[in-house]
Structure formats: structure tokens, C-alpha cells
Rosetta silent file (secondary structure, phi, psi, omega in degrees, C-alpha in Angstrom):
SEQUENCE: XXXXXXXXXXXXXXXXXXXXXXXXXXXXXXXXXXXXXXXXXXXXXXXXXXXXXXXXXXXXXXXXXXXXXXXXXXXXXXXXXXXXXXXXXXXXXXXXXXXXXXXXXXXXXXXXXXXXXXXXXXXXXXXXXXXXXXXXXXXXXXXXX
SCORE:     score description
SCORE:     0.000 S_00000001
   1 L     0.000  -45.690 -179.349  154.542   16.430  -66.504 S_00000001
   2 H   -63.622  -39.561  178.085  153.144   13.024  -65.582 S_00000001
   3 H   -60.751  -43.264 -179.288  149.676   14.576  -64.946 S_00000001
   4 H   -62.806  -42.581  178.916  149.690   16.208  -68.398 S_00000001
   5 H   -65.950  -44.034  179.019  150.561   12.902  -70.091 S_00000001
   6 H   -62.026  -44.269  178.589  147.904   11.005  -68.143 S_00000001
   7 H   -61.092  -41.459 -179.819  145.315   13.647  -68.985 S_00000001
   8 H   -64.133  -42.111  179.173  146.258   13.483  -72.689 S_00000001
   9 H   -64.713  -45.197  179.465  145.919    9.682  -72.746 S_00000001
  10 H   -62.715  -42.711  179.843  142.541    9.803  -70.982 S_00000001
  11 H   -62.587  -42.293  178.239  141.313   12.530  -73.344 S_00000001
  12 H   -64.924  -41.667  177.952  142.373   10.499  -76.405 S_00000001
  13 H   -63.393  -42.226  179.267  140.664    7.368  -75.065 S_00000001
  14 H   -64.483  -42.700  178.582  137.457    9.302  -74.370 S_00000001
  15 H   -62.785  -41.982  178.194  137.510   10.850  -77.835 S_00000001
  16 H   -62.278  -41.055  179.637  138.047    7.426  -79.392 S_00000001
  17 H   -65.167  -43.413  179.705  135.131    5.984  -77.446 S_00000001
  18 H   -63.077  -45.342  179.544  132.813    8.831  -78.460 S_00000001
  19 H   -65.452  -38.458  177.951  133.785    8.530  -82.128 S_00000001
  20 H   -63.686  -43.248  178.229  133.393    4.757  -82.008 S_00000001
  21 H   -66.578  -38.575  179.953  129.900    5.010  -80.527 S_00000001
  22 H   -65.016  -36.274 -179.975  128.890    7.673  -83.032 S_00000001
  23 H   -70.980  -31.991 -177.488  129.994    5.450  -85.911 S_00000001
  24 H   -84.879  -27.998 -171.207  128.038    2.452  -84.587 S_00000001
  25 L   -94.570   75.130  176.787  124.814    4.195  -83.555 S_00000001
  26 L   -83.517  146.447  178.615  122.981    4.977  -86.751 S_00000001
  27 L  -103.433   89.160 -177.296  119.375    6.162  -86.508 S_00000001
  28 L   -99.665    8.367  179.643  117.658    4.249  -89.286 S_00000001
  29 L    54.769   19.655  178.546  114.189    4.322  -87.669 S_00000001
  30 L  -138.132   -4.656 -174.906  114.025    0.582  -88.132 S_00000001
  31 L   -76.873  -95.974 -175.376  116.565   -0.796  -85.681 S_00000001
  32 L   -62.253  -34.879 -176.894  115.597   -0.941  -82.041 S_00000001
  33 L   -69.939  -37.623 -174.204  112.056    0.120  -82.635 S_00000001
  34 L  -124.002    1.480 -171.698  111.225   -2.467  -85.205 S_00000001
  35 L   -61.026  161.382  177.772  114.143   -4.813  -85.227 S_00000001
  36 L   130.039  152.051 -176.271  113.820   -8.546  -85.124 S_00000001
  37 L   -72.453  -11.529 -174.822  113.613  -11.478  -87.466 S_00000001
  38 L   -80.684   -5.754 -174.524  109.843  -11.535  -87.282 S_00000001
  39 E  -132.898  157.784  170.069  109.354   -8.509  -89.446 S_00000001
  40 E  -127.896  146.293 -175.736  110.377   -7.026  -92.729 S_00000001
  41 E  -106.167  133.212  174.400  110.362   -3.330  -93.436 S_00000001
  42 E  -125.074  157.699  177.880  109.001   -1.777  -96.597 S_00000001
  43 L  -101.063  152.548  179.974  108.742    1.832  -97.534 S_00000001
  44 L   -80.070  107.643 -176.796  105.564    3.594  -98.433 S_00000001
  45 L  -103.643  128.218  177.866  105.956    4.386 -102.141 S_00000001
  46 L  -134.508  156.700  176.052  103.748    6.942 -103.771 S_00000001
  47 L  -128.494   65.935 -177.178  103.920    8.877 -107.004 S_00000001
  48 L  -101.075   13.773  179.254  101.884   11.926 -106.163 S_00000001
  49 L    88.662    2.637  177.012  104.375   14.415 -107.525 S_00000001
  50 L   -68.873  151.288  178.197  106.093   15.017 -104.182 S_00000001
  51 L   -71.201  160.689 -173.803  109.770   15.687 -104.443 S_00000001
  52 H   -63.580  -31.604  179.580  112.118   12.821 -103.693 S_00000001
  53 H   -63.896  -44.558  179.529  113.351   14.348 -100.436 S_00000001
  54 H   -65.573  -40.835 -179.566  109.861   14.448  -98.933 S_00000001
  55 H   -66.476  -37.330 -179.166  109.124   10.895 -100.107 S_00000001
  56 H   -70.035  -24.088 -177.610  112.399    9.607  -98.669 S_00000001
  57 L   -86.528   -4.564  177.703  111.632   11.100  -95.240 S_00000001
  58 L   -66.341  142.224 -179.026  108.348    9.197  -94.821 S_00000001
  59 L   -69.035  151.248  177.479  108.555    6.581  -92.067 S_00000001
  60 L   -70.189  152.570  175.658  108.839    2.924  -92.989 S_00000001
  61 E  -104.189  119.623  179.563  105.816    0.697  -92.573 S_00000001
  62 E   -73.018  134.818  177.297  106.534   -2.372  -90.481 S_00000001
  63 E  -115.636  121.294  176.199  105.159   -5.626  -91.890 S_00000001
  64 E   -97.690  120.944 -178.602  104.376   -8.494  -89.527 S_00000001
  65 E   -98.723  126.899  178.766  104.263  -11.758  -91.439 S_00000001
  66 E  -111.098  124.595  177.937  102.022  -14.520  -90.063 S_00000001
  67 E  -128.563  129.497 -177.378  102.592  -18.074  -91.300 S_00000001
  68 L    56.649   34.424  176.017  100.590  -21.057  -90.053 S_00000001
  69 L    79.168    9.224 -179.120   98.899  -18.767  -87.534 S_00000001
  70 E  -132.296  149.245  178.998  102.164  -17.611  -85.878 S_00000001
  71 E   -69.818  130.389  179.124  104.401  -14.561  -86.369 S_00000001
  72 L   -65.054  124.529  179.149  107.463  -15.428  -88.445 S_00000001
  73 L    83.830   -0.290  179.350  110.533  -15.076  -86.237 S_00000001
  74 L   104.576 -176.165 -177.060  108.522  -14.522  -83.058 S_00000001
  75 L   -67.179  124.992  179.132  106.612  -11.633  -81.528 S_00000001
  76 E   -74.576  147.777  176.663  107.476   -8.338  -83.250 S_00000001
  77 E  -110.605  117.037  179.635  108.479   -5.345  -81.123 S_00000001
  78 E  -112.609  118.352 -176.716  106.958   -2.034  -82.232 S_00000001
  79 E  -122.445  130.501 -179.570  108.219    1.002  -80.320 S_00000001
  80 E  -136.857  164.085  171.087  106.944    4.564  -80.684 S_00000001
  81 E  -101.229  149.914  178.856  106.976    7.799  -78.720 S_00000001
  82 L   -53.928  135.428  179.515  103.728    9.412  -77.590 S_00000001
  83 L    96.161  -20.059  177.634  102.345   11.603  -80.353 S_00000001
  84 L   -73.146  164.721  175.814  103.937    9.660  -83.211 S_00000001
  85 E   -91.260  119.674  175.804  101.876    7.904  -85.846 S_00000001
  86 E   -79.951  125.335 -179.498  101.795    4.135  -85.297 S_00000001
  87 E  -138.694  122.471  173.503  101.961    2.454  -88.703 S_00000001
  88 E  -160.132  166.275  176.129  102.252   -1.252  -89.438 S_00000001
  89 E  -135.252  157.726  178.949  100.625   -3.984  -91.454 S_00000001
  90 E  -121.352  122.610  175.945   99.909   -7.648  -90.942 S_00000001
  91 E  -110.305  120.600 -170.464  100.272  -10.104  -93.818 S_00000001
  92 E  -131.034  144.880  174.851   98.749  -13.463  -92.917 S_00000001
  93 L   -92.994   -0.042  176.617   98.228  -16.849  -94.512 S_00000001
  94 L  -125.786  148.553  176.943   95.290  -17.498  -92.150 S_00000001
  95 L   -80.713  137.196  177.685   92.052  -15.573  -91.689 S_00000001
  96 E  -170.453  179.805  175.691   91.605  -13.973  -88.262 S_00000001
  97 E  -107.860  126.344  176.104   90.921  -10.708  -86.493 S_00000001
  98 E   -89.274  125.177 -176.101   93.935   -8.563  -85.569 S_00000001
  99 E  -123.177  128.162  174.739   93.284   -6.867  -82.213 S_00000001
 100 E  -102.531  105.341 -178.651   95.379   -4.105  -80.616 S_00000001
 101 L   -64.746  154.771 -179.233   94.675   -4.269  -76.894 S_00000001
 102 L    83.577  -53.316  176.447   94.428   -0.999  -74.964 S_00000001
 103 L   -83.758  -16.138  179.588   93.585    0.932  -78.108 S_00000001
 104 L    51.753   47.474  175.831   90.798   -1.598  -78.781 S_00000001
 105 E  -104.850  137.129  179.106   91.337   -1.500  -82.541 S_00000001
 106 E  -136.773  148.880  172.654   90.437   -4.511  -84.656 S_00000001
 107 E  -149.464  140.858  175.851   90.577   -5.436  -88.331 S_00000001
 108 E   -82.018  132.979  174.014   89.831   -8.674  -90.120 S_00000001
 109 E  -112.408  124.860  178.331   92.676  -10.100  -92.171 S_00000001
 110 L   -78.189  158.555  174.765   91.677  -12.649  -94.831 S_00000001
 111 L   -59.049  128.092 -178.512   93.787  -15.739  -95.509 S_00000001
 112 L    79.074    9.389 -176.165   96.541  -14.646  -97.882 S_00000001
 113 E  -111.716 -179.997 -179.724   95.693  -10.974  -97.237 S_00000001
 114 E  -136.120  138.736  172.028   97.140   -7.897  -95.607 S_00000001
 115 E  -122.877  146.783 -178.981   95.621   -5.288  -93.276 S_00000001
 116 E  -114.887  143.562  175.664   97.161   -1.921  -92.430 S_00000001
 117 E  -121.490  138.969  175.190   96.976    0.063  -89.196 S_00000001
 118 E  -151.749  116.748 -178.470   97.684    3.767  -88.811 S_00000001
 119 E  -158.364  156.480  179.736   96.730    5.691  -85.668 S_00000001
 120 E   -74.401  139.682  178.150   98.242    8.255  -83.283 S_00000001
 121 L   -79.058   84.158 -176.102  100.198    6.903  -80.312 S_00000001
 122 L   -96.692  -26.740 -179.348   98.030    8.584  -77.662 S_00000001
 123 L  -102.566  125.779  179.177   98.117    5.948  -74.906 S_00000001
 124 L   -87.633  145.299  178.084  101.461    5.272  -73.218 S_00000001
 125 E   138.981 -165.610  179.702  102.352    1.758  -72.137 S_00000001
 126 E  -116.928  127.858 -174.280  102.825   -1.748  -73.512 S_00000001
 127 E  -129.597  141.014  178.971  100.020   -3.298  -75.536 S_00000001
 128 E   -85.746  137.801  171.291   99.532   -6.737  -77.032 S_00000001
 129 E  -113.153  123.730 -175.191   98.693   -7.171  -80.711 S_00000001
 130 E  -139.508  160.921  166.699   97.146  -10.558  -81.324 S_00000001
 131 E   -82.824  110.174 -167.747   95.230  -12.777  -83.667 S_00000001
 132 L   -60.760  -50.758 -176.744   92.041  -12.719  -81.643 S_00000001
 133 L   -67.381  -33.559 -179.260   90.442  -16.087  -82.502 S_00000001
 134 L   -85.740  -11.455 -175.365   93.730  -17.958  -82.202 S_00000001
 135 L    51.549   49.221 -178.420   94.737  -16.037  -79.051 S_00000001
 136 E  -117.321  115.134  177.843   98.199  -15.722  -80.638 S_00000001
 137 E   -72.050  130.805  179.715  100.314  -12.675  -79.827 S_00000001
 138 E  -114.628  -18.601  179.429  102.024  -11.372  -82.970 S_00000001
 139 E  -156.403  157.505  171.644  103.445   -8.063  -81.706 S_00000001
 140 E  -117.930  119.890  178.677  104.129   -5.962  -78.639 S_00000001
 141 E   -98.006  119.310  179.920  103.335   -2.286  -79.087 S_00000001
 142 E  -114.792  123.185  176.550  105.318   -0.037  -76.743 S_00000001
 143 E  -114.412  112.814 -178.630  104.452    3.676  -76.548 S_00000001
 144 E   -90.610  154.060  178.169  107.004    5.689  -74.580 S_00000001
 145 L   -61.355    0.000    0.000  106.381    9.140  -73.065 S_00000001
């Protein structure tokens, strides 16, 4: 009898823990991968006649804001899995070259302008994204297996 009661209590506690974790762990594709005060997330809005369901399922585009030559809120963390499409943009109040190390991709961003990046996550590892002339890291790109 005592074993049955103990088992019932343990089972209820385990069920409560599982339900509690399920309620807290939402997959919004913007949390752990892109979270942080240094970035704001916008959605890619198009009006090409696609139905609303398809448009709503498009991934968010991460925006890294640079003010006075530094990333607002600190270095952004961008996390992807191998094979995914890396998509982000840099909005800067200073002119510089945005360089993604490892992938060796560069784009010039004008003062007050925005540049967008979109490429397949083919190389696994951790890569620095920086303002090249200022040698200022603005993001860390992590590509997981």
C-alpha cells in the first residue's frame, strides 16, 4: 500500500514537471537563437499573393543595430543548424564594412543604412561578425551540426 502511494505521488510530480516545462518552452524561433537586448526581430513582409499561412511561416530576419560604432545591447548571438538559411541585417549609424569571418562574406554598410545577409549555413562552428575597419565585433554566428 505504501509503495502504491509513493509511486502515485512520484508519478504526479513527474507529470507536473513535464507539463510545467512544456508550458514554458515555446519555440518562437527568436528566443535562444537570436535573443538578447542587442537585436530586434522583424518579419519579412511581402505581398506576392502567397496565402497568409505560408507568409506567417517564413523565418524572422534578425536586425543588429549599430549605434556610435557599437552593437546596441552588446554582441548579438545568431544560432543556426547546418543546412539552414542564415538571414540577418545590420542597421548602422556609421559607415563600415560588415565581415563574416570563416564564410569570408563582406558588405559595405553606409552611415544610416542597412545591409542584408542571406546564405546557407554550410560551415559548422563559431564565427565572428564584425565592423571590419573599426575591428568591432557585432555578432557571434554559431552553426551547429
Amino acid at each position: 500500500m505504501r509503495f502504491t502511494m509513493t509511486f502515485a505521488v512520484v508519478a504526479l510530480l513527474a507529470l507536473g514537471a513535464v507539463l510545467g516545462l512544456a508550458a514554458c518552452g515555446s519555440d518562437d524561433s527568436g528566443g535562444g537563437a537570436y535573443g538578447g537586448a542587442s537585436t530586434s526581430t522583424t518579419t519579412d513582409s511581402t505581398s506576392t499573393g502567397e496565402n497568409e499561412t505560408a507568409a506567417a511561416s517564413k523565418p524572422a530576419v534578425e536586425t543588429i543595430v549599430v549605434r556610435n560604432g557599437e552593437p546596441v545591447g552588446g554582441v548579438a548571438e545568431l544560432t543556426y543548424s547546418a543546412g539552414e538559411e542564415v538571414r540577418f541585417e545590420v542597421r548602422s549609424d556609421v559607415a563600415d564594412e560588415v565581415h563574416i569571418h570563416g564564410y569570408d562574406l563582406t558588405k559595405d554598410v553606409p552611415a544610416g543604412g542597412t545591409v542584408s545577409f542571406s546564405f546557407p549555413a554550410e560551415l559548422e562552428g563559431i564565427f565572428e561578425v564584425e565592423l571590419e575597419q573599426r575591428v568591432e565585433q557585432i555578432a557571434e554566428l554559431r552553426v551547429n551540426p
